[in-house]
C-alpha positions in Angstrom: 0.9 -9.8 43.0 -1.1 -12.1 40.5 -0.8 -11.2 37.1 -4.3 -9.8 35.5 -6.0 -11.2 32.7 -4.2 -11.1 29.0 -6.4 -10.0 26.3 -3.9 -8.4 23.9 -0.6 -9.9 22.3 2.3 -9.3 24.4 4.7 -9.7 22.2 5.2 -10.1 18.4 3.1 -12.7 16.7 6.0 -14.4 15.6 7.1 -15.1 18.9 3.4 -15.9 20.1 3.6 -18.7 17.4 6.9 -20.2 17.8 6.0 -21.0 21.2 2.4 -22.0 20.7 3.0 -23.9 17.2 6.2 -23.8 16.5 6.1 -26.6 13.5 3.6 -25.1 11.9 4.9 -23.2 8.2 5.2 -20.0 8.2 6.0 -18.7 5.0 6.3 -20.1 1.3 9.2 -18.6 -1.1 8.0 -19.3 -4.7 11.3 -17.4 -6.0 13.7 -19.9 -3.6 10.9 -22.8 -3.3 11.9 -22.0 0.4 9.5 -23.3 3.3 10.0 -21.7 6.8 8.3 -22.8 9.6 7.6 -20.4 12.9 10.6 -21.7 14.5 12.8 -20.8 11.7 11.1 -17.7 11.1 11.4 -16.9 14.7 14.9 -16.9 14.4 15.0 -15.1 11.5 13.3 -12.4 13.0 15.7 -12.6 15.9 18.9 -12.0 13.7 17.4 -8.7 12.4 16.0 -7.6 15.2 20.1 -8.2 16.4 20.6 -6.2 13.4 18.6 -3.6 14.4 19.7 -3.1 17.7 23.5 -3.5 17.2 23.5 -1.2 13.9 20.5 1.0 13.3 19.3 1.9 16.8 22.9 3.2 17.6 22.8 5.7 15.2 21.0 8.1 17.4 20.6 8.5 21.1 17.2 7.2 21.5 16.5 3.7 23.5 15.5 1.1 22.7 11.3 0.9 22.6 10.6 4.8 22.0 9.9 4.2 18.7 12.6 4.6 16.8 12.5 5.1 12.5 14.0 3.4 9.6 12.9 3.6 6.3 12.3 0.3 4.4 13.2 0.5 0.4 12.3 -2.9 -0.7 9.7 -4.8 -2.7 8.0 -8.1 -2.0 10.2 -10.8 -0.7 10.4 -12.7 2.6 13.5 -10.0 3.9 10.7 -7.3 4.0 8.1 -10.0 6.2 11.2 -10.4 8.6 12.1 -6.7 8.6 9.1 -6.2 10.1 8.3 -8.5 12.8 11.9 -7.2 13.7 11.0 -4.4 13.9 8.0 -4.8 15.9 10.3 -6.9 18.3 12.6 -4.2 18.9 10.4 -1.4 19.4 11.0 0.1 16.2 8.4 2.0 14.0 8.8 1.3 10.2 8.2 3.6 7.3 7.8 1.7 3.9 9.3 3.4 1.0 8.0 3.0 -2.4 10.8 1.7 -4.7 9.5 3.4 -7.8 9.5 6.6 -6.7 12.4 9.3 -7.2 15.1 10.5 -5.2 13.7 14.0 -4.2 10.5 12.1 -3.6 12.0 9.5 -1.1 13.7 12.2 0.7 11.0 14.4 1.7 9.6 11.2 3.2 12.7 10.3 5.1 13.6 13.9 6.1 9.5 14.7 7.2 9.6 11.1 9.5 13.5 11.6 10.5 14.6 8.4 9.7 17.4 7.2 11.6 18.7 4.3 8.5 17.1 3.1 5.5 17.4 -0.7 4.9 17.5 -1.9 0.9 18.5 -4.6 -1.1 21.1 -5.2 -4.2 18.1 -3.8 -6.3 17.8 -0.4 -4.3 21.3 0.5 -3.1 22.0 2.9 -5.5 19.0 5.0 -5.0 19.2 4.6 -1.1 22.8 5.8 -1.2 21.4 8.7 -3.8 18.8 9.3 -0.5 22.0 9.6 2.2 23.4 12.1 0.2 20.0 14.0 -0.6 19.3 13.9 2.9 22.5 14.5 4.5 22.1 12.1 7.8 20.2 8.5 6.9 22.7 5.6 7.3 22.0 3.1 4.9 22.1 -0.9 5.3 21.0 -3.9 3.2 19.7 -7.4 3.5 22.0 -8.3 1.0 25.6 -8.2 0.1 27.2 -4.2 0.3 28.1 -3.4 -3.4 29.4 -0.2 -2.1 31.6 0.6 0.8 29.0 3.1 2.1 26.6 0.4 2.6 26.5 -1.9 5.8 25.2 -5.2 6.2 22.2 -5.2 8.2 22.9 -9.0 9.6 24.4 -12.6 8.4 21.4 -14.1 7.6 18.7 -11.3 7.2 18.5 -12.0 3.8 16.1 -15.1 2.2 18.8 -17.2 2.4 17.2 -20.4 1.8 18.9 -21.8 4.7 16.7 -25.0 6.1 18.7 -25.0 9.7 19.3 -21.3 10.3 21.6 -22.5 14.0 24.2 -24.2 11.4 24.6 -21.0 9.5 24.5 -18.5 12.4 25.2 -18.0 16.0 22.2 -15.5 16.7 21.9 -14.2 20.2 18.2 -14.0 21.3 16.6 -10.7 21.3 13.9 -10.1 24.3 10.7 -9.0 22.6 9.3 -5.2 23.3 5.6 -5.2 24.9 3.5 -4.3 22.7 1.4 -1.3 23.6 -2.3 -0.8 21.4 -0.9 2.6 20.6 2.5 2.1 19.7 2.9 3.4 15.7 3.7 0.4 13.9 4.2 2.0 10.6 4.1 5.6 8.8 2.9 4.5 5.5 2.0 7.6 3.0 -0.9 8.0 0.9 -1.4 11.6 -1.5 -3.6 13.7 -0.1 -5.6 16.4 -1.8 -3.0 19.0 -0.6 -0.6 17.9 -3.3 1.8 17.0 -0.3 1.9 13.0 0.2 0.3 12.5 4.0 1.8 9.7 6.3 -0.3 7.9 7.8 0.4 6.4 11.4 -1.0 3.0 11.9 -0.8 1.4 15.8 -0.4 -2.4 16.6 -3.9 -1.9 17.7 -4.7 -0.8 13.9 -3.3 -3.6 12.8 -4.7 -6.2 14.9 -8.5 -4.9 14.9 -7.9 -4.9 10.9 -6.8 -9.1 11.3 -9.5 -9.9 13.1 -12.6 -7.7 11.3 -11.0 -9.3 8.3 -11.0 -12.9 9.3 -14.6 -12.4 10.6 -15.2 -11.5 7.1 -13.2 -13.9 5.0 -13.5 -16.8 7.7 -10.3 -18.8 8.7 -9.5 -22.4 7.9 -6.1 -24.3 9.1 -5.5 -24.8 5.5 -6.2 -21.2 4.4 -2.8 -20.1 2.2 -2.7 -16.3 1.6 -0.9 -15.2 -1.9 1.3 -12.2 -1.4 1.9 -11.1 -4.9 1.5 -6.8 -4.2 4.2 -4.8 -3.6 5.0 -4.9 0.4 5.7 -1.1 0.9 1.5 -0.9 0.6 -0.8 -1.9 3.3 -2.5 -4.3 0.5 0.9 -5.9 0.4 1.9 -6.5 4.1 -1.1 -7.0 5.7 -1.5 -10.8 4.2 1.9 -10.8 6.3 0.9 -9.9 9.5 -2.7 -11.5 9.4 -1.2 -14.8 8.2 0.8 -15.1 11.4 -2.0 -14.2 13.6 -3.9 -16.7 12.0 -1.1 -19.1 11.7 -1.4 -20.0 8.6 1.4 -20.2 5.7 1.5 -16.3 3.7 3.1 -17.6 0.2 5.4 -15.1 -1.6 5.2 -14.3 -5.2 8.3 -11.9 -5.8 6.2 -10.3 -9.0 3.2 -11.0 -10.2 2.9 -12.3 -13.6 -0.4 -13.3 -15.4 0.8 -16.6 -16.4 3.6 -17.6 -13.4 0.6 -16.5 -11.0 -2.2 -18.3 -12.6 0.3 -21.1 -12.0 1.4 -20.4 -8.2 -2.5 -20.2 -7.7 -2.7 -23.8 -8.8 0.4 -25.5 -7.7 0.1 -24.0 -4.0 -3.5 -24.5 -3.6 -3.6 -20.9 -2.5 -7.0 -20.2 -0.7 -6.9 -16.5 -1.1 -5.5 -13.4 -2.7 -5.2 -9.9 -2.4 -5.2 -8.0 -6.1 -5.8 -5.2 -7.6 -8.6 -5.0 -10.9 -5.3 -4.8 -13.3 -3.9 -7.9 -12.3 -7.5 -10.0 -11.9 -8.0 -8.6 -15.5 -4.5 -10.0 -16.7 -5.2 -13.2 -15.2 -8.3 -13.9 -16.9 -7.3 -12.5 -20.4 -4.6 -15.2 -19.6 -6.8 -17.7 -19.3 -7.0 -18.8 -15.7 -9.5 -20.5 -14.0 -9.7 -20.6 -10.2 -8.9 -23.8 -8.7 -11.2 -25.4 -6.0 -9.3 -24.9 -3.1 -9.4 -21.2 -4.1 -11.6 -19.2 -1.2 -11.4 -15.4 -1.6 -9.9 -12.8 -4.5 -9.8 -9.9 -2.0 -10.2 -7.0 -4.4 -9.6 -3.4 -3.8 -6.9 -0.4 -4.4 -9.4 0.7 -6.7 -12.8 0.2 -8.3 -13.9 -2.7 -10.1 -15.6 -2.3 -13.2 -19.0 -3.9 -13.3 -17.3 -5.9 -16.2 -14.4 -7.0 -14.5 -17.3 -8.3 -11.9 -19.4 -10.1 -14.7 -16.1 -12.0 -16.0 -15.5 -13.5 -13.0 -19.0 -14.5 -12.1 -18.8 -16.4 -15.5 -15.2 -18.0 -14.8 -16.6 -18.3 -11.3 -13.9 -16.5 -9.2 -14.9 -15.9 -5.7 -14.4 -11.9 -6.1 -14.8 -9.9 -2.9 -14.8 -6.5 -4.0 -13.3 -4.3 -1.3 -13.4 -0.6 -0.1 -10.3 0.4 2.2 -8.1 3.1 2.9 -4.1 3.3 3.8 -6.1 5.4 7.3 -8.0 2.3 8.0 -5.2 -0.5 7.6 -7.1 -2.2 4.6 -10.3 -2.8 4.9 -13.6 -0.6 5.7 -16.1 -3.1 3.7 -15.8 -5.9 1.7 -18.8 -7.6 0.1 -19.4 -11.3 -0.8 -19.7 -12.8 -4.4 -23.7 -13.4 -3.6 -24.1 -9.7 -2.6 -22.7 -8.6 -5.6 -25.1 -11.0 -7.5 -28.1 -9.4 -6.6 -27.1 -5.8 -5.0 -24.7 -4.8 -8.3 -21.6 -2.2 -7.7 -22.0 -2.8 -3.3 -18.3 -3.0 -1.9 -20.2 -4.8 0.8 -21.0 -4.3 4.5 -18.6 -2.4 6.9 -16.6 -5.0 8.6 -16.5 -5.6 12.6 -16.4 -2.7 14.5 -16.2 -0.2 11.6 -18.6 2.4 11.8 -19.5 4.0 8.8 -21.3 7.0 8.4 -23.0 8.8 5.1 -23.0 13.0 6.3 -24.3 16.1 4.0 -21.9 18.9 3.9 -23.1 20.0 7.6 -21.9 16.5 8.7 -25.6 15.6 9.6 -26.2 11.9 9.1 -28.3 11.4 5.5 -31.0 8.7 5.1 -30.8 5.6 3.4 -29.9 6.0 -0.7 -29.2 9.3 0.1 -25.9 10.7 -1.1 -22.9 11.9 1.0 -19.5 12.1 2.2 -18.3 8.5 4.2 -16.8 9.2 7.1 -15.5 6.7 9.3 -14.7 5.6 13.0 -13.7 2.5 15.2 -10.5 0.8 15.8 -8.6 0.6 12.7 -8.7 4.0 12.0 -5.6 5.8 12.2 -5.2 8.2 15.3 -4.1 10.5 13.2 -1.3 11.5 10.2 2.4 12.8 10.5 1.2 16.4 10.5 -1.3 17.9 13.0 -3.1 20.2 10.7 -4.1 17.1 8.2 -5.0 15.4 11.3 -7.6 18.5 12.5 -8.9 18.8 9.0 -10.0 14.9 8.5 -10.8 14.4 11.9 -14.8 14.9 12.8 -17.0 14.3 15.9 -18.2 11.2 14.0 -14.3 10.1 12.8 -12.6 10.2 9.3 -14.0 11.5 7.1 -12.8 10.2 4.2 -13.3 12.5 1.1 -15.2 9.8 -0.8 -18.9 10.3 -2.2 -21.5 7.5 -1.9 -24.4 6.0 -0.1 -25.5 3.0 1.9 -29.0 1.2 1.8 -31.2 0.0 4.8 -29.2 -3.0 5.8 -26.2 -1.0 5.7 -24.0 -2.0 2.5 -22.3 0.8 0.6 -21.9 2.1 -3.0 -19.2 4.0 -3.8 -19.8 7.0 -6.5 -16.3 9.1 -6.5 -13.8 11.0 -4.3 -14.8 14.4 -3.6 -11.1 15.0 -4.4 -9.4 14.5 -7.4 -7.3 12.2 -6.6 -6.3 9.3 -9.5 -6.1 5.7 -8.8 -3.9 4.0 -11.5 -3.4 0.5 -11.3 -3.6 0.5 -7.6 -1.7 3.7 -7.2 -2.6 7.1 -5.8 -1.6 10.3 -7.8 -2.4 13.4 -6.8 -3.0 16.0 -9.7 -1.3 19.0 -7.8 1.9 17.3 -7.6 2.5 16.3 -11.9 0.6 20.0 -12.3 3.7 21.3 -9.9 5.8 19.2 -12.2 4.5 19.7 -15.7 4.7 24.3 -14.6 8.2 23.8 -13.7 8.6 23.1 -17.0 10.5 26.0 -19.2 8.2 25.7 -22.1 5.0 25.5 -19.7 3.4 28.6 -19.3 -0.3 26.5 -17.6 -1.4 22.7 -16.8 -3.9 21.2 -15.6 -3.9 17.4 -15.2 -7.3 14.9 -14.7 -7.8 11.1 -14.8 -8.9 9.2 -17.6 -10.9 6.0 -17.7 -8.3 3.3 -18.7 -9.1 -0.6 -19.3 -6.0 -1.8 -18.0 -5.4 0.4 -15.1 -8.9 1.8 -14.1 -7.8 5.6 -14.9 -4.5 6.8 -16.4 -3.2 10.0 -15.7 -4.0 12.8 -18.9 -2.1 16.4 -18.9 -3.8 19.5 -21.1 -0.7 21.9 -21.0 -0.2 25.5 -22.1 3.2 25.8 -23.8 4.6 29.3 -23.9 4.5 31.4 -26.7 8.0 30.8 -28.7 6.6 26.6 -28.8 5.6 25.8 -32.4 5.8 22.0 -31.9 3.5 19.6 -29.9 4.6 16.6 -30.1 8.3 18.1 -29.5 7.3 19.4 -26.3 4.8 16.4 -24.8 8.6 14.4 -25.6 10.4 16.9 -23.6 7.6 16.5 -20.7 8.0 13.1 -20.8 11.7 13.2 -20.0 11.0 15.9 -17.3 8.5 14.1 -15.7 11.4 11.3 -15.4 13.2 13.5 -13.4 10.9 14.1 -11.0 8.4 12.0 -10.4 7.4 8.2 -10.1 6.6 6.4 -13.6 2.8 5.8 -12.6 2.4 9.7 -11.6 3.9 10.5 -15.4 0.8 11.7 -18.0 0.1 9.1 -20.7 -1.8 11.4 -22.6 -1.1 14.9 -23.2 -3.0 17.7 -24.7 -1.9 20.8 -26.1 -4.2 24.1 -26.0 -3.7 27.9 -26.0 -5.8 28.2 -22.8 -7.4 26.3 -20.4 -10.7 25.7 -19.8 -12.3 27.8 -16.7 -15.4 28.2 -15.2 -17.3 31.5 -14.6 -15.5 31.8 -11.4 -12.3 31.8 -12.7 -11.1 27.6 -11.8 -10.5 24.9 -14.2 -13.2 23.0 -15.7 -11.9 20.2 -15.1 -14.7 18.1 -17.1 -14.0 20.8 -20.1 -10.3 19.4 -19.7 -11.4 15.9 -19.5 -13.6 16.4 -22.8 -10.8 18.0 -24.4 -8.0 15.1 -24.0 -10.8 12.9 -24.8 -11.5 13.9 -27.8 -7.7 15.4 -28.5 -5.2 13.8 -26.5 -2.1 12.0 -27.7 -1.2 9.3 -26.1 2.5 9.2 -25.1 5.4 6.5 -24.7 8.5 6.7 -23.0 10.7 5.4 -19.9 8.9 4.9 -16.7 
């Protein structure tokens, strides 16, 4: 029988490359000053995916292919890019954890996606050995050296090495790449949802793909493009320079931390051609003094709004900015708009990309005119099929797609303005908080009799998350208290999620209905609030 026509990857794009152009680099260390090319980074990927199979995938009686978990708790470095072509070699669906988060945090993400083994480095042992124990069941490996005898090695050579002929280090057996299937789950990545419950988000091959190629379409591809990877890798904005870079084969250069001043000078000495960031960072950078080299293409920016001043700096220091709307649900992008759009159409994120249909409803779902205000709700092939739990999945889903909680509206030729979430969901410095959750936290308090907790316009971080708490009755002291929140919040939740300003009132602020004015509460820590220090 003659094969039919291939229209889809087969394999992992790894493997696609190091057989089509194999010399070509790969990937760019700046920590190491490493340079691999698809050959080496081919059989990078073949050690861990050795790894995988020989220790992970034996920890539970599924086979090989049926999508098997393991958590991730790393940040950026080139181990995390070969974890997870590995794991897409091996059939293996990978759930990112976020390293700042807490202990009873990571576990209800590990125990609600039953990992089988979380893989860490030196950096995150500890705390994914504090996870085994919270959860009971999750083997734990690392990319690096074991510092405890409770951790495994992953593989010989997993790690960034730095080795320039990975055969003289390492006899690696060759690991026959899984099919790739459009619907396989790639990754469970999670996101706070409204509920005060984090959601995961499944994301398909397919996702990911679509999202490659409506971006390139976008940005445009050159053979010389280099794509700075200087967000943390356990978010979509992150990995997918990663992945897109080996579709495109094209270098992905990665910054280990970003930095005002080390970037502005790995922007330069790289000749990077693009860069995902969020509006902290591109703020940093220019307080700093940069100024965008020529071979510099694209600032790809998004995990939260841009202020129109953040836009007007970098039309002055003539950064190409390409403001971005996108959603975990949509792997990255929905719309991205061009520096000339947002010259003459000012506050646009832009156009939807290919094959994203975006649609502006009233609150029957009927479509609304042009300028005409609504919820977005989106459809088309990078949108998730759907999140970890069914009944999120029923309530997002619509007969036109996802609808995805935001408010805005779209002109005649389609681009979009974005006006606010119809949740209440904060965006700090690129990070999604949920209010239920550091309310849930703040109540649990012994001193806390009430809370309610809002975002706050901040220049650094685009909001900051404010607290107006009701102590009980036997608290005299304030600023005693918002100290002893501080240190509770610690214990519970992730340093971005932690109040920065706290408020202190005998009641809170309701409406005639009996709910929380929450624009009362947001005038009061305005005009009342203390900001607060502490750990994070």
């Amino acid at each position: 029988m003659t094969p039919g026509p291939v229209d889809w990857p087969t394999r992992d794009p790894i493997a696609h490359r190091a057989a089509a152009t194999p010399q070509r680099t790969a990937l760019l260390d700046i920590e190491t000053d490493a340079a691999w090319s698809f050959r080496e980074f081919d059989r990078r990927v073949d050690r861990a995916a050795a790894g995988l199979e020989d220790a992970v995938l034996e920890l539970s009686d599924s086979k090989r292919g049926n999508q098997q978990r393991i958590g991730v708790l790393m940040d950026t470095r080139p181990a995390f890019a070969t974890l997870f072509f590995a794991a897409m070699r091996t059939g293996v669906t990978m759930v990112p954890l976020n390293v700042r988060e807490t202990t009873g945090e990571l576990a209800a993400k590990a125990t609600r996606t039953d990992l089988a083994a979380v893989v860490c480095e030196r950096d995150t042992e500890k705390a994914a050995l504090e996870l085994a124990v919270e959860t009971g069941s999750v083997g734990v490996f690392t990319v690096d050296e074991p510092e405890s005898d409770r951790t495994q090695s992953l593989s010989s050579e997993t790690n960034d090495g730095g080795v320039s002929d990975p055969d003289s280090a390492f006899e690696s057996r060759s690991v026959q790449p899984v099919p790739l299937e459009r619907d396989d789950t790639q990754l469970i990545m999670f996101t706070s949802g409204t509920s005060g419950e984090p959601k995961g988000v499944r994301l398909t091959v397919g996702n990911l793909v679509a999202s490659a190629t409506a971006s390139a379409f976008r940005l445009g591809v050159d053979p010389a493009d280099r794509w700075l990877c200087c967000l943390p890798m356990y978010h979509m904005g992150g990995l997918a320079p990663v992945l897109r870079s080996a579709l495109y084969g094209t270098p992905v250069v990665i910054q280990r931390e970003f930095g005002a001043e080390s970037t502005a000078r790995v922007l330069e000495a790289y000749d990077i051609t693009g860069v995902s960031l969020v509006p902290t960072m591109c703020t940093r950078l220019l307080e700093a003094g940069w100024e965008p080299a020529d071979a510099l293409r694209f600032v790809l920016l998004g995990g939260a709004p841009a202020s129109d001043e953040l836009l007007e700096r970098c039309r002055d220091a003539d950064v190409p900015v390409h403001p971005t709307y996108g959603m975990t649900e949509t792997a990255s992008q929905i719309a991205t708009a061009t520096p000339a759009e947002i010259d003459r159409h000012e506050g646009t994120v832009g156009q939807p990309l290919l094959f994203t249909d975006v649609s502006v409803v009233d609150e029957t779902g009927a479509t609304v005119a042009p300028d005409e205000q609504g919820e977005l709700v989106v459809s088309g092939p990078t949108v998730t099929p759907g999140y970890l739990d069914d009944e999120h999945t029923e309530s997002a889903f619509g007969e036109r797609g996802l609808h995805t909680g935001d408010v805005g509206y779209r002109d005649a030729d389609g681009r979009l303005w974005i006006l606010n979430r119809r949740s209440d969901r904060i965006v700090t410095g690129g990070e999604n908080v949920d209010p239920g959750e550091v309310v849930a936290t703040l109540r649990s308090h012994p001193r806390v009799d009430d809370a309610a907790v809002v975002g706050l316009p901040d220049e650094e971080w685009g909001e900051r998350v404010a607290a107006l708490v009701v102590p009980d009755s036997e608290t005299n002291s304030g600023e005693k208290l918002s100290q002893s929140l501080l240190s509770h919040c610690d214990e519970y939740l992730a340093g971005f999620k932690r109040p920065k300003t706290i408020g202190i009132a005998d009641a809170l602020p309701r409406t005639a209905s009996g709910t929380v004015d929450r624009d009362a509460v947001r005038d009061r820590l305005l005009e009342g609030g203390i900001d607060v220090t502490g750990s994070s």
